[in-house]
N, C-alpha and C positions, 0 to 999 in steps of 0.2 A: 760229289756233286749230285750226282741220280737220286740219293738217301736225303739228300739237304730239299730237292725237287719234292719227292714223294710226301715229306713230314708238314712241306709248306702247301701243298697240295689238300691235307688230310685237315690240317686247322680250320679252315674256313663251315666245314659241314660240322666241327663240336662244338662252335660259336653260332651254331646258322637258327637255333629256335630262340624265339623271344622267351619273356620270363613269364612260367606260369600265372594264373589270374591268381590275384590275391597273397603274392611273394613280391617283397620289396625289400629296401637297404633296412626297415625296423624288423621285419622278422629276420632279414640274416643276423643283424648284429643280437638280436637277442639267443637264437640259439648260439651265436660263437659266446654270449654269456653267458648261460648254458655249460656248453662248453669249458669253459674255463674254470668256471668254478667246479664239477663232477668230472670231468674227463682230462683234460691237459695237464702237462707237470710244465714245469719252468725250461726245460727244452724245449717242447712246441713255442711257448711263448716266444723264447730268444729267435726261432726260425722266424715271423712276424717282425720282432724290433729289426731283425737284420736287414729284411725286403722293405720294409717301410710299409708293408698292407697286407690283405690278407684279399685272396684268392676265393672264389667262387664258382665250381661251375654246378648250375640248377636243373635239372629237367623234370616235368611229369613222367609219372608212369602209371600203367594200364591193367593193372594183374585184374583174373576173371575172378569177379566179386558174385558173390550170392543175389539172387532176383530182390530185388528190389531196396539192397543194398547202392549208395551213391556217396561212400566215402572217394575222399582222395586221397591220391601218395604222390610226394614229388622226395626227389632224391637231392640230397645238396651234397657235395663232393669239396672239402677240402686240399688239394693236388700237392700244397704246399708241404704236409704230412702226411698224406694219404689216410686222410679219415675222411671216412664214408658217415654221414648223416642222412636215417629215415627219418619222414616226419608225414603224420596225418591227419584229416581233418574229419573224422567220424561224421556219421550221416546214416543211421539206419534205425530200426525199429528193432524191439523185443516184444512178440508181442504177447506170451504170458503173463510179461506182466506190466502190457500197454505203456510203456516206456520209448519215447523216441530219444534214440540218443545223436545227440548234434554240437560238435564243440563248434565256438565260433570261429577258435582261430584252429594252425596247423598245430600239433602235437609233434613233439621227439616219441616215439617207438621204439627205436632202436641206433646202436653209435658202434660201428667196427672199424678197425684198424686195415689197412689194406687197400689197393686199387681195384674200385670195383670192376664186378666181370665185362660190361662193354661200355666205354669210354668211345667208341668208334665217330658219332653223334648225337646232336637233339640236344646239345647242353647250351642252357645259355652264359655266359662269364660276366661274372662280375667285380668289381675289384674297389674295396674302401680300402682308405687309408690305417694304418693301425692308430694314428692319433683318436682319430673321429672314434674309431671302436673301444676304441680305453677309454676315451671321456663318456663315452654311453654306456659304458658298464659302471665306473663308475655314478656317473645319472643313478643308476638302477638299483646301486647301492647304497646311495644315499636315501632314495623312494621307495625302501623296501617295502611289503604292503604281507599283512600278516592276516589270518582266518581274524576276524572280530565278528561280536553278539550273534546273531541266530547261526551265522555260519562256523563260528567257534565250536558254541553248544552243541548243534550237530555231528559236529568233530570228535568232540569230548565223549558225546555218550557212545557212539558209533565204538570208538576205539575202549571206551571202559569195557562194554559187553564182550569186545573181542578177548580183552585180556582176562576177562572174569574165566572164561570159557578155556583161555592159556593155564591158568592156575589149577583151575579144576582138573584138564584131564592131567597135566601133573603133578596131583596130590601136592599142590603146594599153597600155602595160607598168602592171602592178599596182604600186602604188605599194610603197614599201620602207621602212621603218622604222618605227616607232609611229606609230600612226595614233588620232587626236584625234576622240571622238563625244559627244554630248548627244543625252537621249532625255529625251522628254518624258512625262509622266506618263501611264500609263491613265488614260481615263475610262470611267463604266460606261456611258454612251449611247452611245459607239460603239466599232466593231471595226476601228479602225487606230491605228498608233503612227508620229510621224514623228521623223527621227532628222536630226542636224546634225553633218555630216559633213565637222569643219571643215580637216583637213587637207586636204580637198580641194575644198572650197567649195561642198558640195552639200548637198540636201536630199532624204532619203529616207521615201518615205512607204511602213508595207505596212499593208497590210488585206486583209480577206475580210470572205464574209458571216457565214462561219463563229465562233462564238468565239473572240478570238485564243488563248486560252489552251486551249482544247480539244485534246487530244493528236489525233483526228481529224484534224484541220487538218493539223499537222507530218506525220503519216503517209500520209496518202492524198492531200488535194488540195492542200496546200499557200500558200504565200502570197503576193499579188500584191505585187508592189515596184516603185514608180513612182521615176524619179530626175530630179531637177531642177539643174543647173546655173547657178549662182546669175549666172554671169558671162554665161552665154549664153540663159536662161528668164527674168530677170525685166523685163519692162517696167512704163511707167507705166500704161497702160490694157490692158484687151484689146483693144480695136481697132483697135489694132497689129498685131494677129494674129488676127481672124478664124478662125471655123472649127477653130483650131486647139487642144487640152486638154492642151499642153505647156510651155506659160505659167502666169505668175504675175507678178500686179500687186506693185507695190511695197511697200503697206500689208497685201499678205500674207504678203509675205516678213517683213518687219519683226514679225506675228503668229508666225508659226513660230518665229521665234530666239527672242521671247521665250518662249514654251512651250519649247524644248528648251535653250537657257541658264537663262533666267532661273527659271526654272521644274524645269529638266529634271535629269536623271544624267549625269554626268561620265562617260565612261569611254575609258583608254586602251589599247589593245589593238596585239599587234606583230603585222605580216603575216601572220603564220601563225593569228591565233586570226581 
């Protein structure tokens, strides 16, 4: 009875903060799309179909930011599975090279397994049903929305130069002929796009903090392009590889092809584009 007091005692203060500004039912449901598609297997799902909804609890957080820095971080807490969701909303300046960087909306950052470290209070709970969430993902599947004209093009040469620069340093000749890619859909929680780059068996991730679609980006700072070779990056664990962020497990790999096949744009392009 004391234990049953105490626990009923202790709920009212992880429900007691409203919902940060600018978090509502469309940004949860899109990061649990998100989600779904790069991070959950068909177990987490089945926990959902079981409950009939999916859980939420939100808070902001405060970490000591650099002067004149004014991003934000709020934290979304899945309890049902105990996955932890960071998400940001950038807001600051570089000023070398006179760049503000400002997303509109919140960003995913980072996605860990585990009950975060204080759960004590400040969260606020929210709770959709899994229907409402399955028909908005699919929504979202159906509305996929893909880089077109200037913001393609920016894409395209961003990531040629990268890869020119990949071949070079090793000694390897740029491939020849039409070349075979799948891209997988924007999402709006976060700012990278990865591409299946199947003539050559790879997988190309680029991101920034920046908006991808911000002409900012294409012009001054640019974008990061990470490449994975499928034949020679994927193991079955990481602890194969230790240490190292040039790896990818197996059940990720098998994630990305479906996002950029199954999911993704086709497109065929000759050496030169």
């Amino acid at each position: 009875m004391k234990v049953f007091l105490c626990l009923f005692l202790m709920v009212p203060a992880v429900y007691s903060a409203p919902l940060p500004e600018g978090v509502d039912d469309t940004l949860l449901m899109q990061t649990s799309t998100y989600l779904y598609r790069w991070v959950m297997d068909e177990h987490d799902v089945e926990v959902f179909i079981q409950d009939g909804h999916l859980e939420y609890w939100v808070k902001e957080l405060f970490p000591e930011l650099d002067e004149g820095d004014e991003s934000r971080l709020i934290e979304v807490w899945l309890p049902q599975l105990d996955l932890q969701v960071l998400l940001r909303k950038a807001d600051y300046e570089i000023p070398k090279l006179n760049v503000k960087v400002h997303n509109k909306h919140f960003k995913v950052i980072n996605v860990f397994r585990g009950r975060p470290p204080d759960v004590s209070g400040g969260f606020a709970e929210v709770r959709i049903s899994y229907e409402k969430v399955e028909a908005f993902a699919e929504q979202e599947r159906e509305n996929a929305v893909y880089p077109e004209g200037e913001f393609l093009e920016a894409l395209r040469v961003s990531t040629r130069n990268h890869l020119l620069e990949y071949f070079e340093h090793n000694h390897e000749t740029f491939p020849e002929g039409p070349q075979l890619f799948f891209l997988s859909p924007l999402c709006p929680v976060t700012n990278e796009l990865w591409v299946f780059w199947q003539s050559r068996g790879m997988l190309l991730r680029l991101s920034s903090d920046i908006d991808l679609e911000d002409p900012a980006l294409w012009q001054k700072k640019g974008i990061d392009l990470r490449i994975y070779d499928l034949e020679t990056h994927t193991v079955i664990h990481l602890n194969e590889v230790k240490g190292s962020n040039t790896y990818m497990t197996r059940d990720q790999v098998g994630r990305y092809l479906f996002n950029c096949i199954v999911l993704g744009k086709k497109m065929r392009l000759p050496p030169s584009e």
